[in-house]
N, CA, C and O atoms as CSV, one atom per row, in Angstrom:
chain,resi,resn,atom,element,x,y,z
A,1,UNK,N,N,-14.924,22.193,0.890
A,1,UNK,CA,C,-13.730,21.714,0.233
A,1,UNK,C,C,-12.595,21.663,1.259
A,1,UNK,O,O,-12.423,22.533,2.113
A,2,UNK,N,N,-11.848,20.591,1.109
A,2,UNK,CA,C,-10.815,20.554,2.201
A,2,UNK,C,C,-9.688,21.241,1.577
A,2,UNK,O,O,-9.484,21.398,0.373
A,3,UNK,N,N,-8.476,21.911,3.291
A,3,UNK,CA,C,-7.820,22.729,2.919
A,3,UNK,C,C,-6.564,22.059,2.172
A,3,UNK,O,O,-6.134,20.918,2.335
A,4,UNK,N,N,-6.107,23.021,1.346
A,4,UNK,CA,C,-5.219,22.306,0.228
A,4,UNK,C,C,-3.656,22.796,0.821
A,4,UNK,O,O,-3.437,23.850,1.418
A,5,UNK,N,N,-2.769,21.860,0.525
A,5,UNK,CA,C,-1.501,21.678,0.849
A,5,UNK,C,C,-0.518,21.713,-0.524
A,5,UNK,O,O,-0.529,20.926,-1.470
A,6,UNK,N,N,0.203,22.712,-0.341
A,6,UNK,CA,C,1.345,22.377,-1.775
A,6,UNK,C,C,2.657,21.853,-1.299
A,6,UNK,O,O,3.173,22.296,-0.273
A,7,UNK,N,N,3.344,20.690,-2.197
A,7,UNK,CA,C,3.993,19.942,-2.135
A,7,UNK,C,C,4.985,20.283,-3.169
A,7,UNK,O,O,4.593,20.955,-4.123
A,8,UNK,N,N,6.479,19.831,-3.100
A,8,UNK,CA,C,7.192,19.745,-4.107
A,8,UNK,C,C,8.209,18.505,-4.341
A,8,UNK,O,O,9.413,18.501,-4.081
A,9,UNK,N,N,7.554,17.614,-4.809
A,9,UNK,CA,C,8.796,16.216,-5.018
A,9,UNK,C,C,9.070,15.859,-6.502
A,9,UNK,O,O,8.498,16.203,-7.536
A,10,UNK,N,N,10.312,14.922,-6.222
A,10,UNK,CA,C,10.787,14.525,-7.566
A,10,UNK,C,C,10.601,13.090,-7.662
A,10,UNK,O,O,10.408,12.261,-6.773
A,11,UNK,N,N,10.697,12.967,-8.904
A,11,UNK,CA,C,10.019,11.691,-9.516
A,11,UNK,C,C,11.085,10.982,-11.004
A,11,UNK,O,O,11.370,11.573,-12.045
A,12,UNK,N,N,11.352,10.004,-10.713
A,12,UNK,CA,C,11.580,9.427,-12.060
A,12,UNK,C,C,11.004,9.729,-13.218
A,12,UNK,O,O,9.788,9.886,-13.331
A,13,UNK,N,N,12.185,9.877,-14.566
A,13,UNK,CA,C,11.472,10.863,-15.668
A,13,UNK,C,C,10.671,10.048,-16.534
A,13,UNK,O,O,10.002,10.442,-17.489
A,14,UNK,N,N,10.800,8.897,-16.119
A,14,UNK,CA,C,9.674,7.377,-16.720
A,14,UNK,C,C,8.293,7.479,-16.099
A,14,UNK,O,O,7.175,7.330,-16.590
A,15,UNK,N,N,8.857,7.893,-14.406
A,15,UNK,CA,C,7.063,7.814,-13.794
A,15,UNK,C,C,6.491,9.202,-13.999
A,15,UNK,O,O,5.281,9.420,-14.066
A,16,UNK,N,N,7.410,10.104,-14.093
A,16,UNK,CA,C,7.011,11.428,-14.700
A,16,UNK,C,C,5.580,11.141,-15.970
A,16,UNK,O,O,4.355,11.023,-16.022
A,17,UNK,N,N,6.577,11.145,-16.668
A,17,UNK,CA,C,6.393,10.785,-17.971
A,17,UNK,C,C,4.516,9.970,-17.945
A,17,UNK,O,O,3.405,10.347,-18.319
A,18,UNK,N,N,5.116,8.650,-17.237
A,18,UNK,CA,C,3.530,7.877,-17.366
A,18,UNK,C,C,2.803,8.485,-16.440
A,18,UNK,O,O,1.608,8.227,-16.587
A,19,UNK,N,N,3.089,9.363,-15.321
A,19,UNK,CA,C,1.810,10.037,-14.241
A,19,UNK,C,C,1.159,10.789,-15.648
A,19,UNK,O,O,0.010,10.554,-16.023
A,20,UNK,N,N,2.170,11.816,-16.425
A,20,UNK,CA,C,1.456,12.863,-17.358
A,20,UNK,C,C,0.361,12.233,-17.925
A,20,UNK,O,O,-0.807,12.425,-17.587
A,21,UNK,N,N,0.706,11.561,-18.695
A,21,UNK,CA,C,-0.132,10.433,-20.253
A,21,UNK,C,C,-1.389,10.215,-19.558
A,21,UNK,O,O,-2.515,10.609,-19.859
A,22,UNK,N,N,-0.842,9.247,-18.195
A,22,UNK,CA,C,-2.138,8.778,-17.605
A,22,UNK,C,C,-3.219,9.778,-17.195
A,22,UNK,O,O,-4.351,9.555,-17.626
A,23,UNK,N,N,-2.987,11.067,-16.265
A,23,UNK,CA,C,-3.884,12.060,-15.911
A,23,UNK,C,C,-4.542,12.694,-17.443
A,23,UNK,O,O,-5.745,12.921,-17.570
A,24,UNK,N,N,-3.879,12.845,-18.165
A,24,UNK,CA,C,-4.285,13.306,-19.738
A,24,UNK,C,C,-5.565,12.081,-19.887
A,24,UNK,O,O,-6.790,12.198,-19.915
A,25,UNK,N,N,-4.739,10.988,-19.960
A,25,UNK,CA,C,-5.898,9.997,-20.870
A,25,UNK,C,C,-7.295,10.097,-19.811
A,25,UNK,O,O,-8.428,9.895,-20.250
A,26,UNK,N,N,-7.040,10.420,-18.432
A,26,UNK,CA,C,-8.179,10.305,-17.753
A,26,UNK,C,C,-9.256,11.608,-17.331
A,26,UNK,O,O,-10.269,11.825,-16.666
A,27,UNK,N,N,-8.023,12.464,-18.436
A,27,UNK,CA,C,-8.518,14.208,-18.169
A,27,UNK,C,C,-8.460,14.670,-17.227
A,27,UNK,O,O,-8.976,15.787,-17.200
A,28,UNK,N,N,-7.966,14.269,-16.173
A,28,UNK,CA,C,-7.996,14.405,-14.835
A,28,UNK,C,C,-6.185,15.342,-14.462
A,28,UNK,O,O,-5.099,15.176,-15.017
A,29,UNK,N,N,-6.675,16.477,-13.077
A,29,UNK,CA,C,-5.174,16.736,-13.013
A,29,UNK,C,C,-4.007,15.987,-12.697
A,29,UNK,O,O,-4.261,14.873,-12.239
A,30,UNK,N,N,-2.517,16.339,-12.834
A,30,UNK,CA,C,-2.053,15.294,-12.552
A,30,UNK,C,C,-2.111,15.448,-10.571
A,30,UNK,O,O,-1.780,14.379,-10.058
A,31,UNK,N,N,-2.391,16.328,-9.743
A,31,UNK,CA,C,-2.330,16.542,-8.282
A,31,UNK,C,C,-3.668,15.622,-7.887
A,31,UNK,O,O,-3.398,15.097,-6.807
A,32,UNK,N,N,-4.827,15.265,-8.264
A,32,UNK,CA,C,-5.822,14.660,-8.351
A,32,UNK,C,C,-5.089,12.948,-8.224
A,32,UNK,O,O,-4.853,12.295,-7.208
A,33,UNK,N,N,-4.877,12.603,-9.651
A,33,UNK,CA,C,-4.612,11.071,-9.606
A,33,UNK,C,C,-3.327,10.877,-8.140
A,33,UNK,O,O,-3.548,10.135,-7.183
A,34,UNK,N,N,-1.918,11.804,-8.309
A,34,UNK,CA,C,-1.734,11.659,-7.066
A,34,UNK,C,C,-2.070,11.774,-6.053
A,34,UNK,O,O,-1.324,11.298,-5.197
A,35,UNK,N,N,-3.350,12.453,-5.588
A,35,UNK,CA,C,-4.042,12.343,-4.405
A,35,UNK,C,C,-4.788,11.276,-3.977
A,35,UNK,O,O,-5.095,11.037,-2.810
A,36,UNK,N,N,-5.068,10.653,-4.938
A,36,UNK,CA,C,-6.270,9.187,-4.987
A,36,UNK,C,C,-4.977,7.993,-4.287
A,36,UNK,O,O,-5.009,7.279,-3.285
A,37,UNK,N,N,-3.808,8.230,-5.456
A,37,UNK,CA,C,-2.913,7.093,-5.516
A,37,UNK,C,C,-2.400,7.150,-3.894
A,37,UNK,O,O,-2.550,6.156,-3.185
A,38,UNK,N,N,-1.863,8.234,-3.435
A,38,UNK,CA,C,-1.572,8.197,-1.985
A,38,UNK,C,C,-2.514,7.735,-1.317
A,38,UNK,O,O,-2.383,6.592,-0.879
A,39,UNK,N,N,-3.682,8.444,-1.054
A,39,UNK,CA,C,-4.524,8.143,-0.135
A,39,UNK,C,C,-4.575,6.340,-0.285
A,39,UNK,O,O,-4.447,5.632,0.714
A,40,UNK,N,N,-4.712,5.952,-1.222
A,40,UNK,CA,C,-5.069,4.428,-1.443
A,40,UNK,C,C,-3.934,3.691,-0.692
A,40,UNK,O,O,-4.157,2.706,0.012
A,41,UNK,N,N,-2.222,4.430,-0.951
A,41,UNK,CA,C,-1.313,3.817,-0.376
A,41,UNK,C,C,-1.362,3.571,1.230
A,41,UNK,O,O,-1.429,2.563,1.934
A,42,UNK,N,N,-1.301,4.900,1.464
A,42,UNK,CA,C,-1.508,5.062,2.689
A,42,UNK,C,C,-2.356,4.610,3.894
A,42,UNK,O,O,-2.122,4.921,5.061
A,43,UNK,N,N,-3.643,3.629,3.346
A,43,UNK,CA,C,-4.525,3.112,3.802
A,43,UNK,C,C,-3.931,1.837,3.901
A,43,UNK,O,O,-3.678,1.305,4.982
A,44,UNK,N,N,-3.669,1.263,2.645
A,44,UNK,CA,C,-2.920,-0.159,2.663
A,44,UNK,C,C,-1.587,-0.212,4.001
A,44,UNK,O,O,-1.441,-1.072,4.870
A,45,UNK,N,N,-0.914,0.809,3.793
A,45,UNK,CA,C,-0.013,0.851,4.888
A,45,UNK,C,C,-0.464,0.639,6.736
A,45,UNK,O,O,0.112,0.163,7.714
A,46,UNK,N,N,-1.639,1.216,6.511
A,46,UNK,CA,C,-2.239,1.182,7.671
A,46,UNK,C,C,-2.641,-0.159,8.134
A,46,UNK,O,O,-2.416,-0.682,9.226
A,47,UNK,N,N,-3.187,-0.561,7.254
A,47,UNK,CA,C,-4.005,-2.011,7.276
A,47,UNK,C,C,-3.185,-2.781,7.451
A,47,UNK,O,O,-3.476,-3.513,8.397
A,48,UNK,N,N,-1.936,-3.087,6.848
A,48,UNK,CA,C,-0.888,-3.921,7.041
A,48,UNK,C,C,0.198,-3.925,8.274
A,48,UNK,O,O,1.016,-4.745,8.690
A,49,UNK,N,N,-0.156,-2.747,8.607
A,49,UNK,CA,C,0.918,-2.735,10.082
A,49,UNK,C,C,-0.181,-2.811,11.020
A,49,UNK,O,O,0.373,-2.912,12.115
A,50,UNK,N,N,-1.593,-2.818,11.217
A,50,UNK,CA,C,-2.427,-3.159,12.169
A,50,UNK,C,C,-2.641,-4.198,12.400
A,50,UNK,O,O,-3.219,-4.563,13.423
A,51,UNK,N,N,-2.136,-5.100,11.305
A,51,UNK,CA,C,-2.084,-6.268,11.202
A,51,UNK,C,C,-1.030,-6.466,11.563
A,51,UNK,O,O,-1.125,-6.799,12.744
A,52,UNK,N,N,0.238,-6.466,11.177
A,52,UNK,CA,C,1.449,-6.975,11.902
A,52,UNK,C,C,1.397,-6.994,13.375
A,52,UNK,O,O,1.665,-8.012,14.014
A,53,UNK,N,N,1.016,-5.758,13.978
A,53,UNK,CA,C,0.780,-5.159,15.362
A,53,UNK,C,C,-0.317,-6.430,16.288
A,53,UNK,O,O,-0.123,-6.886,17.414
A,54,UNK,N,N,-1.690,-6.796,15.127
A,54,UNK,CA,C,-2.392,-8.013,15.788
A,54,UNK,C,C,-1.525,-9.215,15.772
A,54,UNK,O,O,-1.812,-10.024,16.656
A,55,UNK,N,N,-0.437,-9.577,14.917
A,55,UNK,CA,C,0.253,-11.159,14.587
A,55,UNK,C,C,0.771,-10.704,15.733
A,55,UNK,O,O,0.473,-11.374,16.721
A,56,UNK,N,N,1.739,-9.381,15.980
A,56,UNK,CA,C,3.102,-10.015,16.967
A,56,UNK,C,C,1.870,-9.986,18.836
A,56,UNK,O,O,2.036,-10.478,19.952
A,57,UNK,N,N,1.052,-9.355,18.362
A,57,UNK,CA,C,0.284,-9.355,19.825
A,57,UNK,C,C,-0.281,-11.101,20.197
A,57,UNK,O,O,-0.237,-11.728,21.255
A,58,UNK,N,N,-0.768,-11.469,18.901
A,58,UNK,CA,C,-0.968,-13.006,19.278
A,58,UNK,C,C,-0.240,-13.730,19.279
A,58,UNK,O,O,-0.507,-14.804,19.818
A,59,UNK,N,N,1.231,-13.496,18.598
A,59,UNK,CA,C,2.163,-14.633,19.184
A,59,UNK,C,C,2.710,-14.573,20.593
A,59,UNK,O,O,2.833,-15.544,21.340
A,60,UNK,N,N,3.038,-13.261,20.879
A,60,UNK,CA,C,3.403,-12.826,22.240
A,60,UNK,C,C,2.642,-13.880,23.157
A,60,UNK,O,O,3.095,-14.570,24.071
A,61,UNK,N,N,1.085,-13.788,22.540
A,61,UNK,CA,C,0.537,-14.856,23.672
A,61,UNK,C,C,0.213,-16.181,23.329
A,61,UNK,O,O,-0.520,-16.817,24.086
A,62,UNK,N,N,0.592,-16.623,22.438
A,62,UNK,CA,C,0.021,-17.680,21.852
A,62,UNK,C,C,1.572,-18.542,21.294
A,62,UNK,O,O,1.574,-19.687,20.841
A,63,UNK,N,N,2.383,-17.969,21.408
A,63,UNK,CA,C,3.890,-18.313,20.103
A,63,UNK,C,C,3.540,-18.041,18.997
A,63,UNK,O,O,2.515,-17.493,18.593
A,64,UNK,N,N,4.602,-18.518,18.370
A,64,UNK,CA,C,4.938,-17.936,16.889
A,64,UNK,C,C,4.155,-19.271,16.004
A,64,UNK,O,O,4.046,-20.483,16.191
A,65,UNK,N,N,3.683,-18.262,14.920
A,65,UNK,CA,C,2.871,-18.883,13.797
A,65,UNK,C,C,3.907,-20.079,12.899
A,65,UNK,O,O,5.120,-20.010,12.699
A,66,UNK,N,N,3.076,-20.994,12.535
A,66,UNK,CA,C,3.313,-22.421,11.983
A,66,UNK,C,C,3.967,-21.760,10.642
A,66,UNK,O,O,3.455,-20.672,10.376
A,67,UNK,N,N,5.260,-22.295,9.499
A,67,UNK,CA,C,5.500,-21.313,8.756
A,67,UNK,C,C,3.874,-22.233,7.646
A,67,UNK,O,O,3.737,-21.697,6.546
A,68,UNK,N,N,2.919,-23.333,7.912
A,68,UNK,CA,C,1.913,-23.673,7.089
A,68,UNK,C,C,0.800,-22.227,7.226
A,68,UNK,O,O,0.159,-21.649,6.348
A,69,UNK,N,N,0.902,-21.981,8.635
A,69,UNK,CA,C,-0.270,-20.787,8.944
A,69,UNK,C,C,0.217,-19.607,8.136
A,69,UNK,O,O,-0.520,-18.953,7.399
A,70,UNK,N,N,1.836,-19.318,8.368
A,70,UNK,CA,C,2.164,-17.997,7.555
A,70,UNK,C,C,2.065,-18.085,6.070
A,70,UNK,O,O,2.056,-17.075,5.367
A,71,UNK,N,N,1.973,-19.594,5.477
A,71,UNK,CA,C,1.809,-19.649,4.089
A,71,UNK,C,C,0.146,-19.376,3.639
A,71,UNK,O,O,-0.157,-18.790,2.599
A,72,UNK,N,N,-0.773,-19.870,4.543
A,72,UNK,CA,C,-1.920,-19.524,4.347
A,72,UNK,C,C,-2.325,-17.899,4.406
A,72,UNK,O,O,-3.044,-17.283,3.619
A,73,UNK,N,N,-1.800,-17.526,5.307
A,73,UNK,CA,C,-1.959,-15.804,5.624
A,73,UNK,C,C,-1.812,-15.160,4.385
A,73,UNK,O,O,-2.542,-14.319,3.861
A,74,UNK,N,N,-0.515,-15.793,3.894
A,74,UNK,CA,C,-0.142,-15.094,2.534
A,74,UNK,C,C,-0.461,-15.298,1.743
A,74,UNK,O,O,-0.002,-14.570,0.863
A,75,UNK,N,N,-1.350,-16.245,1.310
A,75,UNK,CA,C,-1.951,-16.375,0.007
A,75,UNK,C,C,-3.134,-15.312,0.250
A,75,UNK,O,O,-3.484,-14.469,-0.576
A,76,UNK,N,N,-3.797,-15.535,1.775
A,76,UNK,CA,C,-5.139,-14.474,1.946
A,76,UNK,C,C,-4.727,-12.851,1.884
A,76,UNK,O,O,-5.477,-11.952,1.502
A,77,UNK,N,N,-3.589,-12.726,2.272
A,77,UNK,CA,C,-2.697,-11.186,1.994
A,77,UNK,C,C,-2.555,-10.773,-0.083
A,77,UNK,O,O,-2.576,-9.781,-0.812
A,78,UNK,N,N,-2.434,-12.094,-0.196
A,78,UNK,CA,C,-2.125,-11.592,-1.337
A,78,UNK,C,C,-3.316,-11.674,-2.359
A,78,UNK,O,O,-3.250,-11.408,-3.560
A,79,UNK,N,N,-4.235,-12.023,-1.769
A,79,UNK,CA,C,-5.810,-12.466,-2.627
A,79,UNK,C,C,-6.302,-10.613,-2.260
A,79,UNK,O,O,-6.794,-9.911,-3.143
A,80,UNK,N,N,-6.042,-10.099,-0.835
A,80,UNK,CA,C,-6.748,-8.698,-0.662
A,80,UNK,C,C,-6.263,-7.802,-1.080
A,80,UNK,O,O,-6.994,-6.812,-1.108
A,81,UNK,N,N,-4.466,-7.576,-1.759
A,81,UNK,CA,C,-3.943,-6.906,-1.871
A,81,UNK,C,C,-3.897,-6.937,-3.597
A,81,UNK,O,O,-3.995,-5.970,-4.354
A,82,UNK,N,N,-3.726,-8.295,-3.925
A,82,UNK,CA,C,-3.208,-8.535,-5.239
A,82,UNK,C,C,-1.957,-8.354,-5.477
A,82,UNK,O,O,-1.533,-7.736,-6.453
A,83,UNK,N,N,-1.125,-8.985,-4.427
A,83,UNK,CA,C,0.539,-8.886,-4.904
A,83,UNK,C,C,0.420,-10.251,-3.872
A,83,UNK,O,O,-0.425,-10.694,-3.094
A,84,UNK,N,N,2.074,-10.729,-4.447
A,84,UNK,CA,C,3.051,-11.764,-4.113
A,84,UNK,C,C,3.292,-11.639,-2.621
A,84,UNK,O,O,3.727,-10.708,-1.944
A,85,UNK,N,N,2.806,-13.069,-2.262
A,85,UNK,CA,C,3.609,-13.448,-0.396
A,85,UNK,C,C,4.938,-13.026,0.246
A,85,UNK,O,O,5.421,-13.321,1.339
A,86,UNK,N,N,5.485,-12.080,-0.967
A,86,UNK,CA,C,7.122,-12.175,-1.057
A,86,UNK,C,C,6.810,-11.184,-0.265
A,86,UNK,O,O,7.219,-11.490,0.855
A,87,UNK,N,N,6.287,-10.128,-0.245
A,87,UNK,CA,C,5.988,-8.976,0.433
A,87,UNK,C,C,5.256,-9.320,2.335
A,87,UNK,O,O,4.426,-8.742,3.036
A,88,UNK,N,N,5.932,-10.263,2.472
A,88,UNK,CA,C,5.501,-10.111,3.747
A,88,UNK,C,C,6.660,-9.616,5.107
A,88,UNK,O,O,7.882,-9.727,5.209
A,89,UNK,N,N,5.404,-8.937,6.195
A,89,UNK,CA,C,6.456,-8.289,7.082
A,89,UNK,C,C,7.158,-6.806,6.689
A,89,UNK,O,O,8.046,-6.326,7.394
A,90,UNK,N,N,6.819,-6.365,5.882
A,90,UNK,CA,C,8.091,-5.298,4.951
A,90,UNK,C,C,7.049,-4.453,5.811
A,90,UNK,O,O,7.816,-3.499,5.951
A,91,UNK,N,N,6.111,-4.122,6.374
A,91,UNK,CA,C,5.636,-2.312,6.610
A,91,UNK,C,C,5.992,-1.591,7.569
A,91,UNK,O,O,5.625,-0.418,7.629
């Protein structure tokens, strides 16, 4: 079992509120579903700035992307992620 870490943060009394309901409806603790939900974030974060890190490395050598290429990127960003092109660049 890996070693365990205690944490203390605050939270909106809405996301409060729906973390509770939700870990209930899934029987699950509520330190559990937040452990899943981070880890999941935190991966996405990764993925998306390794990626930024590959765009600005190939424009460096190549120039800057067509804004047709950045519209394509973003539809494929947003097909893996399941969110809106609007979110691009932000990590």
């Amino acid at each position: 079992m890996a070693e365990k870490v205690k944490f203390s943060v605050s939270l909106d009394a809405e996301l409060g509120k729906a973390l509770r309901q939700f870990a209930a409806a899934e029987d699950e603790q509520i330190s559990s579903v937040i452990s899943r939900a981070l880890e999941q974030y935190l991966d996405d974060r990764r993925l998306i700035r390794a990626g930024l890190r590959a765009m600005a490395e190939y424009e460096t050598e190549y120039g800057p992307f067509s804004e047709e290429e950045m519209a394509e990127a973003d539809v494929r960003v947003a097909g893996l992620f399941g969110r809106s092109g609007d979110e691009r660049r932000t990590a």
